[in-house]
N, C-alpha and C positions, 0 to 999 in steps of 0.2 A: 623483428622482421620489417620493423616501419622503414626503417634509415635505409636498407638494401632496395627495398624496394623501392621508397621514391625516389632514390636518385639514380638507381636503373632506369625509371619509366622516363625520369629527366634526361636520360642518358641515349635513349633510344630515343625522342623527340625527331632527331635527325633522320632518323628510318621517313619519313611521312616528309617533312620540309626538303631538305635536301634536292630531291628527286623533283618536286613542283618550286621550290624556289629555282634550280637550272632551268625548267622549263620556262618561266615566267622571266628569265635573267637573258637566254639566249633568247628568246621570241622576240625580248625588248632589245637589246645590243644587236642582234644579227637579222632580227627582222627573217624567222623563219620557224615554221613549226616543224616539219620537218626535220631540220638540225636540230633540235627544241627534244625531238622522240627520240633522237638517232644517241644523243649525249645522255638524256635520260635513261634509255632504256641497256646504254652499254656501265651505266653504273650499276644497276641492277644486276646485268650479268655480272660484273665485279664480285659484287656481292654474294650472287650464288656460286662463285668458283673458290671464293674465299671463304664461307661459311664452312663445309667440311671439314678441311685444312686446320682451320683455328679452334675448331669445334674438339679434335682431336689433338692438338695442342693443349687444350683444358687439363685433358686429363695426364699428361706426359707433365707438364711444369706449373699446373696452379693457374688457377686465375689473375692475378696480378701482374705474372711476369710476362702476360700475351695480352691483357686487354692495355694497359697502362703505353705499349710501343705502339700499339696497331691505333690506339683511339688519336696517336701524337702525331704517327706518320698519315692518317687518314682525313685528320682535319687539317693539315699541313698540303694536303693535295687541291683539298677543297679551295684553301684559300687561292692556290696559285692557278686552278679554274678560274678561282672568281674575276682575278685577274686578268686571265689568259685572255676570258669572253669580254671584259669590258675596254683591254684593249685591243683595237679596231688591226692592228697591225701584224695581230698574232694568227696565221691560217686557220680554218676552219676546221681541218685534221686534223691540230692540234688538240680540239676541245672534246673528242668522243675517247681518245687516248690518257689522258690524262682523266677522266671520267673514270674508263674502266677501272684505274689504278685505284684509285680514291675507293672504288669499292672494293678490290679487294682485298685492300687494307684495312676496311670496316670494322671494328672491336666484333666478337661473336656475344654479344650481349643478350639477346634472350637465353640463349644452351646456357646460360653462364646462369643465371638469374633462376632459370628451372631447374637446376642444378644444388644453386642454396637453402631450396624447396625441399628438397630431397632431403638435404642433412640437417640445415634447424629444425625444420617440423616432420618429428618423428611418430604423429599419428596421421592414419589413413586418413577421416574426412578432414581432420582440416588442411593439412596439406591439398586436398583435392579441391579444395575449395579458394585454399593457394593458389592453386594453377587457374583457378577459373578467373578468381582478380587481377593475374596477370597476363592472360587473355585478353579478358575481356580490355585490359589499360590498353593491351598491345594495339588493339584494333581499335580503339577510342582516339590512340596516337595518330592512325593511319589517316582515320577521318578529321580528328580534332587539331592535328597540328596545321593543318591549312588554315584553319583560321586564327591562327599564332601568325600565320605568315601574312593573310590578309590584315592583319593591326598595321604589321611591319610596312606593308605597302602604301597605309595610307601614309608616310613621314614624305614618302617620295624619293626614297633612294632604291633603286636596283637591286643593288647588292646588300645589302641590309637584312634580307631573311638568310642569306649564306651564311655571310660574317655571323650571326648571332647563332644558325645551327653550330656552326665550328666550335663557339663558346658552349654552347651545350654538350653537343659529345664529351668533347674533353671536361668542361668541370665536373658532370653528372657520372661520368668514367673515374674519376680521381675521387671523388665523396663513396662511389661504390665498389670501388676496391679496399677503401681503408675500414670496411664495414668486416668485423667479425665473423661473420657467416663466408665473406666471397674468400679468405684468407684462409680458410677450414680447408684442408684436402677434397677434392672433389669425389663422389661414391663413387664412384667408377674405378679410383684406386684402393679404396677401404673393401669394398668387395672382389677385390681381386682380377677386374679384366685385365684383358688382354689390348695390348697398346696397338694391334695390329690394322691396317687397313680398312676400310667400309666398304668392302668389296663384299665381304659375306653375309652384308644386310640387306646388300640388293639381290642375292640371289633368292630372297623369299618375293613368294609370286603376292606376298597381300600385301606387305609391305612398298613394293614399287606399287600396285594400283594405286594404293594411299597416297604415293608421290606423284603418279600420272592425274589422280582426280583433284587434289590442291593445287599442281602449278597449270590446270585445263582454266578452273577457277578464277585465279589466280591472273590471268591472261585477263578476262576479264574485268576483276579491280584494276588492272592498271589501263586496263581501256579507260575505264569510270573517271578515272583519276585523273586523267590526262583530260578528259570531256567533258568535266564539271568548269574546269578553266574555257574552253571552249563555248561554252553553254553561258556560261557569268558572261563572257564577250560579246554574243549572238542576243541575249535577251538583255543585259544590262548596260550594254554599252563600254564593257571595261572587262578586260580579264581578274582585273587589281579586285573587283566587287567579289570575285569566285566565294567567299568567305559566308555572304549571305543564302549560297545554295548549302554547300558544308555543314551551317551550322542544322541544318534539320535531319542530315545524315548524320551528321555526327553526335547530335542527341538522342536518334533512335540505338544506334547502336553503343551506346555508352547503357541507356536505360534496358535495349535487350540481353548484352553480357552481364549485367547484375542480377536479371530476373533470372537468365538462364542459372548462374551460380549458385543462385541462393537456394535451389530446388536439388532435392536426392530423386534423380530421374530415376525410373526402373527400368526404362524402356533401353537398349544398347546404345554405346556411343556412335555404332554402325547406322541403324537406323537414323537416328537422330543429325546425323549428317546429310543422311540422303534427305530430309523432309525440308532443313533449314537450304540446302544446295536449292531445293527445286522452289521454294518459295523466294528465294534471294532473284532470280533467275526471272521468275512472272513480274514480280517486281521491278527488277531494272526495262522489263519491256513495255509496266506501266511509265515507265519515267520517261523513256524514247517515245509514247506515246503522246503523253502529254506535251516532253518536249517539242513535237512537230505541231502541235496543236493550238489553236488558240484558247487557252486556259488561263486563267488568271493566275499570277505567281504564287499565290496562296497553296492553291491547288495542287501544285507540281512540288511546293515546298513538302507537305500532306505527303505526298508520293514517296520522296526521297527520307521523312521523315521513317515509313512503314518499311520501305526498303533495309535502312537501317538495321531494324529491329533485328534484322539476323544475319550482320554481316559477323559480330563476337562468335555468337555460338558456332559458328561452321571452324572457326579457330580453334573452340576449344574442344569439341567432338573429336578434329581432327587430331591434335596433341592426347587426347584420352586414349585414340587407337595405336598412337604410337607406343604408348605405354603398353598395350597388349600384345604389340606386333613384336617390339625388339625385344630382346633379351637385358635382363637387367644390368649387366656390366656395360651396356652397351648404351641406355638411355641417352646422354648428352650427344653421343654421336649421332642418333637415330633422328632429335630434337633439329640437331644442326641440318640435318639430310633433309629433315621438313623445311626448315627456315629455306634453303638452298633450291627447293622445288617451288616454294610461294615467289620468292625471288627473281627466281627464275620464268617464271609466268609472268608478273609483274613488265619484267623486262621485255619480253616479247609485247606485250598488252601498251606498254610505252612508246613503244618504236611504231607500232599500229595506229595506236592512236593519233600521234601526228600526222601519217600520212592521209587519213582517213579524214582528219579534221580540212586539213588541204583540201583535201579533192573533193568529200560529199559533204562534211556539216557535222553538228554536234548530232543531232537526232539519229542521222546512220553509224554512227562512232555508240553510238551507246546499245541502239538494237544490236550492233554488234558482240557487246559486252554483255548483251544478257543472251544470248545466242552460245557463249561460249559460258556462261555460268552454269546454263541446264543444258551444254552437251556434258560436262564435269557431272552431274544429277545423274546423266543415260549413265556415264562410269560406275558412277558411285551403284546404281542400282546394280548393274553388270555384277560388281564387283562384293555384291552381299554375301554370296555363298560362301567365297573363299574367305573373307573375314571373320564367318560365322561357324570354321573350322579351328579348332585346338591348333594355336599355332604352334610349329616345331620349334626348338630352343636353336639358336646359331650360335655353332661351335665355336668357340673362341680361339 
């Protein structure tokens, strides 16, 4: 499982760069954060319209014959963004359009990769323990590829974190499709589902909370995301620095996904989401606090380091309940339907975040983010009973 998986996690790098390399690409070319959220945040919808779609593509033609076109036409979009923003000549409608597209031609590369989960490793814990390192990479991606992208910044070119996601996608795509496990039929067909629609996964009431409380979240991290850049420019004098706030986020939750993994919790994965939600949540409002504050950068680094700590695990609770909520034919569908709700958050949380950075500052951009981390928390609590019901199997 080494091979599949590092160059899945290599492959998904773009999930995290991408989305802040446009940001940091139109800010610099067009001189706007605004357009900065509006281009950012309509890739992310890309993404959530197209995860589904491809998600369920998986199981109809195999992994190779949907990730190998989408990774070629997706980073082939990207390039001609990269383009589009650096020259000056090309309208500015042009660049949220070509955005969208780019994402929703995204390979569906986690469903894909929790998938070859399923079929190499065919005991319980370590499969689950599977899931939890690839969680936990996922969200190490989210935080740790900015600072892939702040190296790239310091050479002094623009365009330079794009161009090199582009090379990512696609090599890390092409090494993980020729891997033995992603070439294996997916369960989904070996167990006999149904090819039919994801219509009938929304009609369970625990199932959509699960989706309403990860893309409330969700909204959130891309506030965050968007206002770490803003926050590196307000204290550091340079958006390009963002890399030196990052890296203490992104070592808290690289070290919280592994502690969390390495434990056979007993407690529900219900629970255990609500506790990590509402503690992520105080968190980001020590960080806006700080950030308005005169603290010395240590301090604040501290802050975002413990924030960290549990951005992995609310990934990987949330994926454990997926696994109880759908039906077993149905897993990579359900998987995608998550990706497509975090996304989807994500998106919103971008398109906020720049305006918010405009008009009030990094410090009201972040209360913000954690305001909507622990309204997802009030969800998530709401929403214990129905989860903590024998769920019904959906008909195929």
């Amino acid at each position: 499982m080494a091979r599949p998986f590092i160059s899945s996690v290599v492959a998904r790098i773009p999930i995290a760069t991408a989305p802040l390399g446009l940001v940091l690409l139109v800010r610099d070319q067009r001189d706007s954060y605004s357009l900065a959220g509006i281009v950012t945040g309509l890739f992310a919808v890309g993404l959530a319209l197209g995860s589904p779609f491809w998600g369920r593509a998986l199981d109809r033609l195999g992994q190779p014959r949907v990730l190998v076109p989408t990774a070629a036409a997706s980073g082939g979009l990207l390039l001609l963004l990269t383009g589009a923003t650096v020259w000056q000549a090309v309208p500015e409608p042009v660049l949220p359009v070509l955005a969208l597209l780019a994402g929703i031609a995204f390979p569906p590369l986690s469903p894909a990769m929790r998938s070859t989960w399923r079929v190499v490793v065919l005991e319980e814990r370590p499969r689950r323990r599977g899931y939890a390192l690839d969680a936990a990479a996922v969200e190490t991606i989210f935080v740790g590829g900015p600072l892939l992208l702040s190296g790239l910044l310091l050479l002094g070119v623009a365009a330079l974190p794009l161009l090199v996601t582009v090379l990512l996608l696609f090599g890390g795509t092409m090494a993980y499709v020729r891997s033995p496990g992603a070439r294996r039929p997916p369960a989904t067909l070996e167990e006999g589902g149904s090819h039919g629609a994801g219509a009938a996964l929304l009609h369970s009431p625990g199932f959509v909370l699960l989706l309403v409380v990860m893309a409330v979240m969700s909204i959130g991290f891309g506030i965050l995301d968007v206002s770490i850049a803003g926050l590196a420019e307000h204290l550091l004098g340079s958006a390009d620095r963002l890399g030196v706030l990052f890296a203490p986020i992104a070592g808290g939750s690289a070290i919280g996904g592994l502690l969390y993994g390495s434990r056979d919790w007993r407690s529900p994965d219900r629970r255990r989401l609500l506790v990590t939600l509402a503690l992520f949540g105080v968190l980001l409002l020590a960080v806006a606090t700080s950030a308005g504050a005169d603290v010395p950068l240590v301090v604040l680094m501290v802050v975002l380091f413990f924030a960290g700590l549990f951005i992995s695990p609310n990934l990987i609770a949330a994926q454990g309940l997926v696994d109880q909520l759908a039906p077993a034919h149905r897993l990579g569908e359900a998987q995608a339907w998550l990706s497509t709700a975090i996304t989807a958050g994500a998106a919103l949380g971008n398109a906020a975040a720049g305006l918010i950075l405009d008009a009030a500052g990094p410090r009201e951009a972040l209360t913000t983010a954690s305001c909507a981390v622990l309204t997802a928390a009030v969800v998530c609590l709401a929403a214990q009973r129905v989860w903590g019901r024998r769920p019904v199997a959906v008909a195929p």
